[in-house]
TORSEGU-700988 format. One line per 5 residues: number of its first residue (from 1); their letters; for each residue y, x, z of N, C-alpha, C. Coordinates in steps of 0.2 Angstrom, whole numbers, plus 2048, in hexadecimal, padded with zeros to 3 digits. Last residue first. Layout:
<pts>
NUM = a = Y/X/Z/Y/X/Z/Y/X/Z; ... .
</pts>
This chain:
<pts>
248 = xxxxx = 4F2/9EF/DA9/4EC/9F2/DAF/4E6/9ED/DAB; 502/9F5/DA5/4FC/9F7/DA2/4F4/9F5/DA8; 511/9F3/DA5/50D/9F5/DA8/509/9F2/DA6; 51E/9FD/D9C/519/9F5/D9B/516/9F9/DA0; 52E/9FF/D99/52A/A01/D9E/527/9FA/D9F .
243 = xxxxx = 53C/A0C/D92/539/A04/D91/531/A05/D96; 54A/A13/D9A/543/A13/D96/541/A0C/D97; 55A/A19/D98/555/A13/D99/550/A13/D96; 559/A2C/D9E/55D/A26/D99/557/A1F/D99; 55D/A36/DA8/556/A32/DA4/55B/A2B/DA2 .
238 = xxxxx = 561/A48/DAB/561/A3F/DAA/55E/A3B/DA6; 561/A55/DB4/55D/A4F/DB1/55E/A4A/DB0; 56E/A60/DB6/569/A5C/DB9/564/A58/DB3; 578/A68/DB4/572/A6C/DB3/56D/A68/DB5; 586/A62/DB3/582/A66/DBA/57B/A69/DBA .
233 = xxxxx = 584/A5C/DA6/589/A62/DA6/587/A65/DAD; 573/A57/DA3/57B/A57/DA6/57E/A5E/DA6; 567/A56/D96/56A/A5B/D9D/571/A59/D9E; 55C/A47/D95/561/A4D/D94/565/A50/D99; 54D/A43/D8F/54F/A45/D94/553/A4A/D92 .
228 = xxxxx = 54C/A37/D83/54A/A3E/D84/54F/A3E/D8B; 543/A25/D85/54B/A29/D84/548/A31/D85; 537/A21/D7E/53A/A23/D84/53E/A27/D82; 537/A13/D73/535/A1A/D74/53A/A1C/D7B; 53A/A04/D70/534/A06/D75/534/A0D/D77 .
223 = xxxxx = 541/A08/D66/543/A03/D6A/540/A06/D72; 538/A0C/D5A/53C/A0D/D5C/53F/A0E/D61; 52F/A01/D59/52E/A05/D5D/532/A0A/D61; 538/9F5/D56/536/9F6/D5A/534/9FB/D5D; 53C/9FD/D48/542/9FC/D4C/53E/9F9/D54 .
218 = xxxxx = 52F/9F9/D42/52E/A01/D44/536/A03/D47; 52F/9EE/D40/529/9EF/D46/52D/9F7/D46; 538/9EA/D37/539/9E9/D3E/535/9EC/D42; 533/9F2/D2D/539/9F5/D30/53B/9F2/D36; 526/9E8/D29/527/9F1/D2B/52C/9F4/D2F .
213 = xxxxx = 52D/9DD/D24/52A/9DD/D2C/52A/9E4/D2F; 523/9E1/D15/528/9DD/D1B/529/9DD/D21; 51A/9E7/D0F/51D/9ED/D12/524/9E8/D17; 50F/9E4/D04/517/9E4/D04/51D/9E6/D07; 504/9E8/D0C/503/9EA/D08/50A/9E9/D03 .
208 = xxxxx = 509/9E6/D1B/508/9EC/D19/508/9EC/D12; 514/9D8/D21/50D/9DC/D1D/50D/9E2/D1B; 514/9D2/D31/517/9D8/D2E/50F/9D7/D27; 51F/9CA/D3F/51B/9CA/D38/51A/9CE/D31; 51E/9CB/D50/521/9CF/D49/51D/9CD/D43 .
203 = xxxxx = 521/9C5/D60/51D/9C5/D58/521/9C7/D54; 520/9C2/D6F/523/9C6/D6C/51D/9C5/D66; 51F/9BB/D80/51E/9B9/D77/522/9C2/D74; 51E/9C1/D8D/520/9C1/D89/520/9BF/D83; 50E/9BD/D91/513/9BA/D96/51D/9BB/D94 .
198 = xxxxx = 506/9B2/D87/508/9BA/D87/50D/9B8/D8B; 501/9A6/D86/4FD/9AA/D8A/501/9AF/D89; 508/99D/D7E/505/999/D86/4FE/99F/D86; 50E/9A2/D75/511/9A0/D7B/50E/99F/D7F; 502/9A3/D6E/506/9AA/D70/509/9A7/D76 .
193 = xxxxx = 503/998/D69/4FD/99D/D6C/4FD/9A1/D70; 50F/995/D62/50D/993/D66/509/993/D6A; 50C/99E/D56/513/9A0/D5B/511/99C/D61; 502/999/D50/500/99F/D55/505/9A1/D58; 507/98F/D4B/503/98D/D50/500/992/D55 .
188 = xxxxx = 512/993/D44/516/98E/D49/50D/98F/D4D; 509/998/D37/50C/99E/D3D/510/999/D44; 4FD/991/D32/502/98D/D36/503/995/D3A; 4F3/991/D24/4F5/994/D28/4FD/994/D2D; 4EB/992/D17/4ED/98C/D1A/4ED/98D/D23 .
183 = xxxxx = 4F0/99E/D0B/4EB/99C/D0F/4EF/995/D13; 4F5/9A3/D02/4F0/9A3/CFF/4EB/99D/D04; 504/9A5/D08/502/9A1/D03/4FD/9A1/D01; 4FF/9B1/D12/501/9A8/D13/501/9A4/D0D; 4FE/9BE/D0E/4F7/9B8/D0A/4FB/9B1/D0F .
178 = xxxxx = 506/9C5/D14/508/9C4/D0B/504/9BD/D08; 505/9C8/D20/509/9C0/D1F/508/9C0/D17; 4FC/9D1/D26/4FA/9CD/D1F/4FD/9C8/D1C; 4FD/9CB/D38/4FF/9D1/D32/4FB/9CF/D2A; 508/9CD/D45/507/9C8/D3E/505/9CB/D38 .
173 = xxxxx = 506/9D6/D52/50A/9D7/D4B/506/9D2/D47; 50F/9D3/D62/509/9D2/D5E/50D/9D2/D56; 512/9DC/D70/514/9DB/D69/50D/9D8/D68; 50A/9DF/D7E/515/9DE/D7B/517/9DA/D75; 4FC/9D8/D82/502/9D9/D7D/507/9DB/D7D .
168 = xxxxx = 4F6/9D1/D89/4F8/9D9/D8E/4FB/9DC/D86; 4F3/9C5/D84/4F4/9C4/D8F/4FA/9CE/D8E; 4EB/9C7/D7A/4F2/9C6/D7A/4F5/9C6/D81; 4DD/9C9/D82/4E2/9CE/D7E/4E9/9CD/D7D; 4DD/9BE/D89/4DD/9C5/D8E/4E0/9C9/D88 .
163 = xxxxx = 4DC/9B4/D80/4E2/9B3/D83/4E3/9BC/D87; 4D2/9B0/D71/4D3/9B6/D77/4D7/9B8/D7A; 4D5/9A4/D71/4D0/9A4/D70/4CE/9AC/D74; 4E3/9A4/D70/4E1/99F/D74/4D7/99E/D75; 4E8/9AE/D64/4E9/9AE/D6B/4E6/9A8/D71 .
158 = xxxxx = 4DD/9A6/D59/4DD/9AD/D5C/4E2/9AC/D65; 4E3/99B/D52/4E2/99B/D58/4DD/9A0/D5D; 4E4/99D/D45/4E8/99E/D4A/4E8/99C/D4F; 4DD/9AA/D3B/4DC/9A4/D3C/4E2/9A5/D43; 4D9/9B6/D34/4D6/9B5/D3C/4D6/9AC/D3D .
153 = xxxxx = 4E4/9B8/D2C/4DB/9B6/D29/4D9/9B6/D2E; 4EF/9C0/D30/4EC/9B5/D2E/4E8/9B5/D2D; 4EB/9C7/D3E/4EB/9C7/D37/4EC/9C1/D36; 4F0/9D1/D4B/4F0/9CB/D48/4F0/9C9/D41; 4F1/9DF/D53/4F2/9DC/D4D/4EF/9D8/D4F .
148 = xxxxx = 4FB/9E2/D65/4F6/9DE/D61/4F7/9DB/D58; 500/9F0/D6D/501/9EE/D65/4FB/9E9/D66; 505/9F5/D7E/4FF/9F1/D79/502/9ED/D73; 50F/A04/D81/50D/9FC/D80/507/9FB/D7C; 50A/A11/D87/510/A0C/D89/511/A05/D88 .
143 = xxxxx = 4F9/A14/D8E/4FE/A12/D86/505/A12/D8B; 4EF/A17/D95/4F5/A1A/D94/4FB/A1A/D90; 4E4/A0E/D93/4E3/A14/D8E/4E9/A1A/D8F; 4DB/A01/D9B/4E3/A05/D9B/4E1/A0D/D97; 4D1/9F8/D94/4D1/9FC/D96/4D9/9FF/D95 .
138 = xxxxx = 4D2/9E8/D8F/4CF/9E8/D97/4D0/9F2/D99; 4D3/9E8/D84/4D8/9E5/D87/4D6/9E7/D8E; 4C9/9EC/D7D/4CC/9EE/D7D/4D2/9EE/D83; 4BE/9E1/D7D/4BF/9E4/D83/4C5/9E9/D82; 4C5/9D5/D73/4C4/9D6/D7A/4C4/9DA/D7D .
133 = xxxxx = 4C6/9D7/D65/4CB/9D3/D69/4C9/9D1/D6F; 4C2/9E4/D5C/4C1/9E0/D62/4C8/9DE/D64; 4C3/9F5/D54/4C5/9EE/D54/4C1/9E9/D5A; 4C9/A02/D61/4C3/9FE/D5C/4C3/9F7/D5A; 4DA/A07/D5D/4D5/A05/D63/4D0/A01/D5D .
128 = xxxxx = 4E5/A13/D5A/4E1/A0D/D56/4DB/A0B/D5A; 4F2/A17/D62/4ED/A19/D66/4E5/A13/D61; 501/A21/D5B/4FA/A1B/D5A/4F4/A1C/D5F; 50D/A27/D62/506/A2B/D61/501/A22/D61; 51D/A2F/D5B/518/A29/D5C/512/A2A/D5D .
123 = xxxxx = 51F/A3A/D59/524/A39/D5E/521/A31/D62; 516/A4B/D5D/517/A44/D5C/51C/A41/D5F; 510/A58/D5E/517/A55/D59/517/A52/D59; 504/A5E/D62/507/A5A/D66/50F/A57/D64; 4F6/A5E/D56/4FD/A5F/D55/500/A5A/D5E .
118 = xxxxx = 4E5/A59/D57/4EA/A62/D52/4F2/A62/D52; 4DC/A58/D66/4E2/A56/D60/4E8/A5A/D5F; 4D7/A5B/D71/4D3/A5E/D6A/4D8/A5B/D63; 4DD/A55/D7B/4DC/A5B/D7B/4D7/A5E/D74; 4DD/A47/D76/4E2/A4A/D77/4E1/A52/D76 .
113 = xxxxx = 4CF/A43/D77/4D0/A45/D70/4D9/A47/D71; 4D0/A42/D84/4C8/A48/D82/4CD/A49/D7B; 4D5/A37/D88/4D8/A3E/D89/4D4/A42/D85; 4CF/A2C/D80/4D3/A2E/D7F/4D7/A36/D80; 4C4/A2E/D89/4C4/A2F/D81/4CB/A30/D7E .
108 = xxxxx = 4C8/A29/D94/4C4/A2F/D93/4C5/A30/D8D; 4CE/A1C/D92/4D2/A21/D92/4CF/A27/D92; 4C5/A15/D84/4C7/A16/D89/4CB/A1B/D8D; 4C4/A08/D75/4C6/A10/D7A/4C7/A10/D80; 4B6/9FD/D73/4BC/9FF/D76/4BC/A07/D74 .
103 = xxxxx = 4A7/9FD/D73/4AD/9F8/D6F/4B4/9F8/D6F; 49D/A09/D70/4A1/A07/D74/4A6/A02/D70; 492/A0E/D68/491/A08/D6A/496/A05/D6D; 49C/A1A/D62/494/A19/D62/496/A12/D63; 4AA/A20/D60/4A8/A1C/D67/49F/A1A/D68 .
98 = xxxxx = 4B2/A2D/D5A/4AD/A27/D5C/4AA/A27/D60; 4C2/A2B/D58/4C1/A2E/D5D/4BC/A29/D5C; 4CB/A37/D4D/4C7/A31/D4B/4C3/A33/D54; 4DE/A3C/D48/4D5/A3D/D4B/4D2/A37/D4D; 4EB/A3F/D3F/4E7/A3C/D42/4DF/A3E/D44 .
93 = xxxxx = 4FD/A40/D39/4F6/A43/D3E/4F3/A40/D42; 501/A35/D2E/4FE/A35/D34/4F9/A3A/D37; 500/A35/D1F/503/A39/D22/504/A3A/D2A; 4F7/A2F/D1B/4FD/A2C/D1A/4FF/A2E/D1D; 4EA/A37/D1B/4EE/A36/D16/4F4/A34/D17 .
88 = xxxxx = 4E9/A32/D2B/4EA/A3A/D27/4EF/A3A/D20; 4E3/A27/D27/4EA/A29/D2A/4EE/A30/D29; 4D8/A26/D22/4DD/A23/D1F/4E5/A24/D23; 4D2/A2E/D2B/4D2/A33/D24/4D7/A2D/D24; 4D1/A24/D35/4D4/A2D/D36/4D7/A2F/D31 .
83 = xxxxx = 4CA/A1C/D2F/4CE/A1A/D31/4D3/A20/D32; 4BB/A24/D2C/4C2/A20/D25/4C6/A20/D29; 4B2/A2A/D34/4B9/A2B/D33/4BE/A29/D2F; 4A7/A1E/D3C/4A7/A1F/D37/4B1/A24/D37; 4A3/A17/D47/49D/A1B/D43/4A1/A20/D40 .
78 = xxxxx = 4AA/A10/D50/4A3/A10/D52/4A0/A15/D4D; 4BB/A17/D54/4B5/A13/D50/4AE/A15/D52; 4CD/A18/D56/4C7/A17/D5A/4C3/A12/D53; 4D9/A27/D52/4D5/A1D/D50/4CD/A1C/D51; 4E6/A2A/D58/4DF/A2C/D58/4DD/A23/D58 .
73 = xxxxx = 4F6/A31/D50/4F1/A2C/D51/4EA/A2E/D52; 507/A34/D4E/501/A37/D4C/4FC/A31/D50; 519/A38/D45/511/A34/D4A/50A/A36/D48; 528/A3B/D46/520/A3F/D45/51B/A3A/D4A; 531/A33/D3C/530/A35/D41/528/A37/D42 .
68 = xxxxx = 538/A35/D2E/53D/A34/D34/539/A35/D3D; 532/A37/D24/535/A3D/D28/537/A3B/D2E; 52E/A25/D24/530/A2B/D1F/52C/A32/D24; 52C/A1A/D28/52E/A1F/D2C/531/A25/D29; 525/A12/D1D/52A/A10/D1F/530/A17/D26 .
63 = xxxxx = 518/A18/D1D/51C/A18/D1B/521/A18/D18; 513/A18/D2B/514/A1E/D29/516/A1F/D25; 513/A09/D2D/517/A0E/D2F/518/A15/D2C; 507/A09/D23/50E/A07/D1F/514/A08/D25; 4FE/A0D/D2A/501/A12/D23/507/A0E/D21 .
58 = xxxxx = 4FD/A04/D34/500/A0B/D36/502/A0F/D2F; 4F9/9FB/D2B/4FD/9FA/D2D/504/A00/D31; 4EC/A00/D2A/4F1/9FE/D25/4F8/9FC/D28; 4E7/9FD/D37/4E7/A05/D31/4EA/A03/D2C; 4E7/9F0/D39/4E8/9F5/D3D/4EC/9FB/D3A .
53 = xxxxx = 4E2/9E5/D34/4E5/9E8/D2F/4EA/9EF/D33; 4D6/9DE/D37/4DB/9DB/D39/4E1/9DE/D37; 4C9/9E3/D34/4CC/9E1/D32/4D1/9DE/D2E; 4C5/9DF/D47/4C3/9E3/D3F/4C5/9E0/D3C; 4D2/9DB/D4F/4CD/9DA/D4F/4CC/9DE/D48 .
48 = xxxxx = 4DD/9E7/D5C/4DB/9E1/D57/4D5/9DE/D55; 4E9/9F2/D61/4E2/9EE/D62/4E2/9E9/D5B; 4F0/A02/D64/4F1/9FB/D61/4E9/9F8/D5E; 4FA/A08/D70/4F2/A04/D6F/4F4/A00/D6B; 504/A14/D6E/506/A0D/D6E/4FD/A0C/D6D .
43 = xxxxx = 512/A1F/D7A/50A/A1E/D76/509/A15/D76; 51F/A2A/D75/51C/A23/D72/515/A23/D73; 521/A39/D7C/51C/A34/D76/51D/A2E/D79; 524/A43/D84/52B/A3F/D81/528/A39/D7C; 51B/A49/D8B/51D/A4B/D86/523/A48/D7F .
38 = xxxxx = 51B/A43/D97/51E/A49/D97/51F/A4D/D90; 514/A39/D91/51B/A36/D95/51F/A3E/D92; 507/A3C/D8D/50D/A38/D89/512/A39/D8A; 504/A3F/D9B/505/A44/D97/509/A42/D93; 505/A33/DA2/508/A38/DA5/509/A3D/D9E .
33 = xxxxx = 4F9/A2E/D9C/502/A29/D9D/505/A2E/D9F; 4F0/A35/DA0/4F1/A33/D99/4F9/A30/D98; 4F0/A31/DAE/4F0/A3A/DAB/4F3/A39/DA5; 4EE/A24/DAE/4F1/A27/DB0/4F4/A2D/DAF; 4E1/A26/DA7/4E7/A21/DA2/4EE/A24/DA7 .
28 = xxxxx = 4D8/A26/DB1/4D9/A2B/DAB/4E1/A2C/DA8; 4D9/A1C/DBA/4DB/A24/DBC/4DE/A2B/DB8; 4D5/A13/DB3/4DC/A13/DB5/4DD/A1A/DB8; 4C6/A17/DB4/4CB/A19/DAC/4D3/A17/DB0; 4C2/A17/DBF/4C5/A1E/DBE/4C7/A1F/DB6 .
23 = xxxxx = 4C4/A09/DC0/4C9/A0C/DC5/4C9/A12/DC4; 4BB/A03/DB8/4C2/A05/DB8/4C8/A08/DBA; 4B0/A0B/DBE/4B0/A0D/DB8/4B8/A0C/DB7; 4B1/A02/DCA/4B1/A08/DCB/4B1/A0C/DC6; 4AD/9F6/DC5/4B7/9F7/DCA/4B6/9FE/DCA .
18 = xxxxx = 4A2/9F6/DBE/4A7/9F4/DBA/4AD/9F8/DC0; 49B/9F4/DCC/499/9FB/DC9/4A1/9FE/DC3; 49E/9EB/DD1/49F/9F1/DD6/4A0/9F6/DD0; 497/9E2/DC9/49F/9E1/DC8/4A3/9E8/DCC; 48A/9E9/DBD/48B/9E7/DC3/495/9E7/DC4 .
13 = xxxxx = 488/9E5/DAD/48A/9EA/DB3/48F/9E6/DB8; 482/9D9/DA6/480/9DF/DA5/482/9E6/DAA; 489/9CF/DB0/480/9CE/DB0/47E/9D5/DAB; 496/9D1/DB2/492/9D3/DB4/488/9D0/DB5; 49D/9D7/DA4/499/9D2/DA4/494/9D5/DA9 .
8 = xxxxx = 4A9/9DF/DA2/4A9/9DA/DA5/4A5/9D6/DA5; 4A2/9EA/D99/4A8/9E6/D96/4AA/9E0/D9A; 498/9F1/D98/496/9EA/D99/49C/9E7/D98; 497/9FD/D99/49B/9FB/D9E/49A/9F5/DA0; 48E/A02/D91/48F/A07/D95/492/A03/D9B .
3 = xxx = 48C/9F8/D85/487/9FB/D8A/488/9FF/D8F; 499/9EE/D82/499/9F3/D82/491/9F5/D87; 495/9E1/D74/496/9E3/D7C/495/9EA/D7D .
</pts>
Protein backbone atom coordinates (compact mmCIF):
# COMPACT_ATOMS: atom_id res chain seq x y z
CA UNK A 1 0.00 0.00 0.00
CA UNK A 2 1.22 3.11 -1.16
CA UNK A 3 2.29 5.62 2.03
CA UNK A 4 1.84 8.74 0.30
CA UNK A 5 -1.74 8.23 -1.15
CA UNK A 6 -3.11 5.25 0.54
CA UNK A 7 -4.19 4.00 -2.83
CA UNK A 8 -7.76 4.49 -1.98
CA UNK A 9 -7.82 3.47 1.47
CA UNK A 10 -9.49 6.12 3.38
CA UNK A 11 -8.61 5.02 6.89
CA UNK A 12 -4.86 5.81 5.76
CA UNK A 13 -5.78 9.21 3.71
CA UNK A 14 -8.42 11.03 4.04
CA UNK A 15 -11.16 10.68 0.65
CA UNK A 16 -10.80 14.79 0.34
CA UNK A 17 -7.40 14.48 0.51
CA UNK A 18 -7.11 11.08 -2.18
CA UNK A 19 -9.74 13.62 -5.04
CA UNK A 20 -7.23 16.20 -4.71
CA UNK A 21 -3.98 14.06 -5.31
CA UNK A 22 -6.02 12.76 -8.28
CA UNK A 23 -7.28 15.41 -9.51
CA UNK A 24 -3.71 17.01 -9.97
CA UNK A 25 -2.35 13.70 -11.31
CA UNK A 26 -5.21 13.87 -14.01
CA UNK A 27 -3.85 17.22 -14.55
CA UNK A 28 -0.41 15.86 -15.04
CA UNK A 29 -1.56 12.99 -17.39
CA UNK A 30 -3.08 15.71 -19.25
CA UNK A 31 0.17 17.54 -20.22
CA UNK A 32 1.65 14.06 -20.65
CA UNK A 33 -1.26 13.09 -23.19
CA UNK A 34 -0.64 16.14 -24.91
CA UNK A 35 3.04 15.93 -25.22
CA UNK A 36 2.79 12.08 -26.56
CA UNK A 37 0.21 13.26 -28.87
CA UNK A 38 2.24 16.22 -30.41
CA UNK A 39 5.05 14.02 -30.73
CA UNK A 40 3.12 11.48 -32.94
CA UNK A 41 4.04 8.46 -29.93
CA UNK A 42 2.19 5.58 -29.09
CA UNK A 43 2.04 5.74 -25.39
CA UNK A 44 1.14 2.27 -23.96
CA UNK A 45 0.96 1.48 -19.65
CA UNK A 46 1.65 -1.83 -19.34
CA UNK A 47 0.65 -3.27 -15.91
CA UNK A 48 0.83 -6.56 -14.24
CA UNK A 49 1.79 -8.45 -11.30
CA UNK A 50 5.81 -9.28 -10.33
CA UNK A 51 6.72 -11.67 -12.41
CA UNK A 52 4.08 -11.49 -14.74
CA UNK A 53 6.69 -11.40 -17.73
CA UNK A 54 6.35 -7.60 -18.51
CA UNK A 55 10.16 -7.17 -19.46
CA UNK A 56 10.26 -9.93 -21.40
CA UNK A 57 7.85 -9.47 -23.25
CA UNK A 58 8.77 -5.87 -24.39
CA UNK A 59 12.41 -7.67 -25.45
CA UNK A 60 10.58 -9.96 -27.46
CA UNK A 61 8.79 -6.88 -29.18
CA UNK A 62 11.90 -5.49 -29.57
CA UNK A 63 12.74 -8.44 -31.12
CA UNK A 64 10.25 -9.16 -33.39
CA UNK A 65 10.22 -5.29 -34.45
CA UNK A 66 13.56 -5.39 -35.78
CA UNK A 67 14.50 -1.79 -37.48
CA UNK A 68 11.11 -1.40 -38.11
CA UNK A 69 10.23 0.68 -35.29
CA UNK A 70 11.99 2.85 -32.60
CA UNK A 71 10.67 2.36 -29.06
CA UNK A 72 11.68 3.40 -26.10
CA UNK A 73 10.38 2.75 -22.26
CA UNK A 74 10.52 3.95 -18.79
CA UNK A 75 10.20 1.00 -16.29
CA UNK A 76 8.84 1.65 -12.92
CA UNK A 77 10.69 -0.14 -9.69
CA UNK A 78 11.05 0.08 -5.94
CA UNK A 79 14.90 -0.46 -5.91
CA UNK A 80 16.60 -1.70 -8.41
CA UNK A 81 17.71 -0.87 -12.60
CA UNK A 82 17.57 -4.45 -14.02
CA UNK A 83 14.36 -3.95 -15.80
CA UNK A 84 15.89 -0.65 -17.65
CA UNK A 85 19.36 -2.27 -18.09
CA UNK A 86 17.18 -5.37 -19.65
CA UNK A 87 15.76 -3.17 -22.13
CA UNK A 88 18.50 -1.25 -23.07
CA UNK A 89 20.08 -4.29 -24.09
CA UNK A 90 17.41 -5.34 -26.27
CA UNK A 91 17.47 -2.45 -27.94
CA UNK A 92 14.77 -0.37 -26.16
CA UNK A 93 15.88 3.12 -25.09
CA UNK A 94 15.22 2.90 -21.62
CA UNK A 95 15.31 4.64 -18.08
CA UNK A 96 14.41 3.26 -14.88
CA UNK A 97 11.85 5.55 -12.97
CA UNK A 98 12.17 4.67 -8.85
CA UNK A 99 9.67 4.76 -6.89
CA UNK A 100 10.90 3.87 -3.11
CA UNK A 101 7.75 2.61 -1.43
CA UNK A 102 5.39 3.86 -4.07
CA UNK A 103 3.39 0.79 -5.76
CA UNK A 104 2.41 2.62 -8.87
CA UNK A 105 3.55 5.37 -11.46
CA UNK A 106 2.37 8.33 -11.46
CA UNK A 107 1.84 10.99 -13.98
CA UNK A 108 4.50 13.39 -12.01
CA UNK A 109 6.91 10.69 -12.38
CA UNK A 110 6.26 10.10 -15.44
CA UNK A 111 6.72 13.73 -16.80
CA UNK A 112 9.95 14.20 -14.60
CA UNK A 113 11.44 11.08 -16.42
CA UNK A 114 10.22 12.45 -19.89
CA UNK A 115 12.24 15.62 -19.50
CA UNK A 116 15.56 13.77 -18.56
CA UNK A 117 14.85 10.93 -21.15
CA UNK A 118 18.02 10.46 -23.71
CA UNK A 119 16.02 10.21 -27.03
CA UNK A 120 12.60 11.74 -28.23
CA UNK A 121 12.73 9.10 -31.40
CA UNK A 122 10.07 7.13 -30.50
CA UNK A 123 7.53 5.60 -32.39
CA UNK A 124 6.30 3.39 -29.34
CA UNK A 125 6.91 4.66 -25.81
CA UNK A 126 6.43 1.48 -23.04
CA UNK A 127 5.30 3.16 -19.94
CA UNK A 128 6.46 -0.61 -17.54
CA UNK A 129 4.35 0.39 -14.53
CA UNK A 130 5.45 -1.26 -10.85
CA UNK A 131 4.36 -4.75 -10.66
CA UNK A 132 0.67 -4.73 -8.71
CA UNK A 133 -2.53 -5.66 -9.83
CA UNK A 134 -4.26 -2.64 -8.20
CA UNK A 135 -3.21 0.63 -7.58
CA UNK A 136 -1.79 1.10 -10.86
CA UNK A 137 -4.97 1.01 -12.42
CA UNK A 138 -6.18 3.87 -10.40
CA UNK A 139 -3.54 6.45 -11.77
CA UNK A 140 -4.04 8.07 -15.48
CA UNK A 141 -0.18 8.37 -16.74
CA UNK A 142 -1.36 9.84 -20.11
CA UNK A 143 -0.94 6.59 -21.90
CA UNK A 144 -3.17 5.84 -24.92
CA UNK A 145 -3.96 2.42 -23.94
CA UNK A 146 -3.80 0.02 -20.88
CA UNK A 147 -1.57 -3.28 -21.57
CA UNK A 148 -2.57 -5.86 -18.86
CA UNK A 149 0.13 -9.00 -18.57
CA UNK A 150 -1.31 -11.96 -17.43
CA UNK A 151 0.74 -14.88 -16.79
CA UNK A 152 -0.59 -18.70 -16.36
CA UNK A 153 1.35 -19.02 -13.43
CA UNK A 154 -1.13 -16.33 -11.69
CA UNK A 155 -3.73 -18.82 -12.12
CA UNK A 156 -7.28 -17.89 -13.65
CA UNK A 157 -9.15 -16.21 -11.82
CA UNK A 158 -6.90 -12.92 -11.66
CA UNK A 159 -9.63 -10.80 -13.69
CA UNK A 160 -12.45 -11.53 -11.10
CA UNK A 161 -10.22 -11.19 -8.12
CA UNK A 162 -8.86 -7.70 -9.52
CA UNK A 163 -11.81 -6.66 -11.81
CA UNK A 164 -10.66 -2.54 -11.50
CA UNK A 165 -7.35 -3.62 -13.31
CA UNK A 166 -8.96 -5.58 -16.03
CA UNK A 167 -12.10 -2.82 -15.78
CA UNK A 168 -9.42 -0.18 -17.55
CA UNK A 169 -7.58 -2.70 -20.06
CA UNK A 170 -7.83 -2.60 -24.04
CA UNK A 171 -5.79 -5.48 -24.20
CA UNK A 172 -4.92 -8.21 -21.94
CA UNK A 173 -1.65 -10.22 -23.01
CA UNK A 174 -1.74 -14.14 -21.95
CA UNK A 175 1.61 -14.41 -21.28
CA UNK A 176 3.80 -17.73 -20.73
CA UNK A 177 1.31 -19.63 -22.88
CA UNK A 178 4.60 -21.97 -23.60
CA UNK A 179 4.25 -23.60 -19.77
CA UNK A 180 0.22 -24.75 -20.54
CA UNK A 181 1.30 -27.86 -20.90
CA UNK A 182 3.25 -28.08 -17.65
CA UNK A 183 0.34 -26.71 -15.86
CA UNK A 184 -3.41 -27.34 -14.97
CA UNK A 185 -4.64 -24.26 -16.69
CA UNK A 186 -8.26 -23.47 -18.21
CA UNK A 187 -7.59 -20.17 -20.75
CA UNK A 188 -11.87 -20.81 -21.53
CA UNK A 189 -11.89 -19.60 -17.66
CA UNK A 190 -9.97 -16.47 -17.90
CA UNK A 191 -11.74 -15.80 -21.41
CA UNK A 192 -14.75 -15.84 -19.33
CA UNK A 193 -13.26 -13.31 -16.61
CA UNK A 194 -12.41 -11.15 -18.86
CA UNK A 195 -15.96 -11.09 -20.16
CA UNK A 196 -17.67 -10.31 -17.15
CA UNK A 197 -15.47 -7.18 -16.22
CA UNK A 198 -13.58 -5.71 -19.38
CA UNK A 199 -16.31 -3.56 -21.03
CA UNK A 200 -14.36 -4.70 -24.12
CA UNK A 201 -12.76 -8.37 -24.03
CA UNK A 202 -9.82 -8.32 -25.91
CA UNK A 203 -6.86 -11.24 -25.24
CA UNK A 204 -3.73 -11.93 -27.01
CA UNK A 205 -1.76 -15.10 -26.13
CA UNK A 206 1.79 -14.49 -26.32
CA UNK A 207 4.99 -16.21 -25.25
CA UNK A 208 8.05 -14.45 -25.17
CA UNK A 209 10.43 -17.25 -24.72
CA UNK A 210 8.98 -18.84 -28.17
CA UNK A 211 7.96 -15.67 -29.52
CA UNK A 212 3.95 -16.68 -30.53
CA UNK A 213 1.67 -14.36 -30.38
CA UNK A 214 4.50 -11.69 -30.72
CA UNK A 215 3.50 -10.70 -34.23
CA UNK A 216 -0.16 -10.27 -33.24
CA UNK A 217 0.60 -8.13 -30.24
CA UNK A 218 2.98 -5.97 -32.31
CA UNK A 219 0.00 -5.71 -35.48
CA UNK A 220 -2.02 -4.39 -32.49
CA UNK A 221 0.11 -1.81 -31.71
CA UNK A 222 0.44 -1.02 -34.71
CA UNK A 223 -3.23 -0.55 -35.22
CA UNK A 224 -3.43 1.68 -32.21
CA UNK A 225 -0.59 4.24 -33.45
CA UNK A 226 -1.87 7.82 -34.27
CA UNK A 227 -2.04 8.32 -37.90
CA UNK A 228 0.82 11.33 -38.76
CA UNK A 229 -0.68 14.50 -39.69
CA UNK A 230 -0.59 15.23 -43.38
CA UNK A 231 -0.49 18.55 -45.59
CA UNK A 232 -3.18 18.98 -48.35
CA UNK A 233 -2.48 20.17 -51.52
CA UNK A 234 -4.31 23.74 -49.89
CA UNK A 235 -1.63 23.86 -47.43
CA UNK A 236 -4.15 22.46 -44.68
CA UNK A 237 -4.02 19.82 -41.97
CA UNK A 238 -5.48 16.55 -42.12
CA UNK A 239 -5.86 14.10 -39.54
CA UNK A 240 -6.39 10.73 -40.44
CA UNK A 241 -8.47 8.19 -38.05
CA UNK A 242 -6.92 7.96 -34.74
CA UNK A 243 -7.82 5.40 -32.04
CA UNK A 244 -9.16 7.07 -28.82
CA UNK A 245 -9.30 5.16 -25.04
CA UNK A 246 -10.29 7.23 -22.23
CA UNK A 247 -8.42 6.84 -19.26
CA UNK A 248 -9.91 8.31 -15.56
Amino acid sequence: MCETCGCGDPEIVPIEVQERILSDNDAQAAHNRSHFKGLGVLAINLMGSPGAGKTAVLEATAKAAGERLKLGAVSGDLATDRDADRLNASGIVSATITTGSACHLDARLVHHALHHFPSTESDIFFIENVGNLVCPAIYDLGQAANVVALSVTEGEDKPLKYPVMFQKADLVLLTKIDLIPHLDFDVAAVEDGLARVMPEPKLLKVSAKTGEGIDAWLAWLEEERPVPVEETPEGHHHHGHEHHHEHH
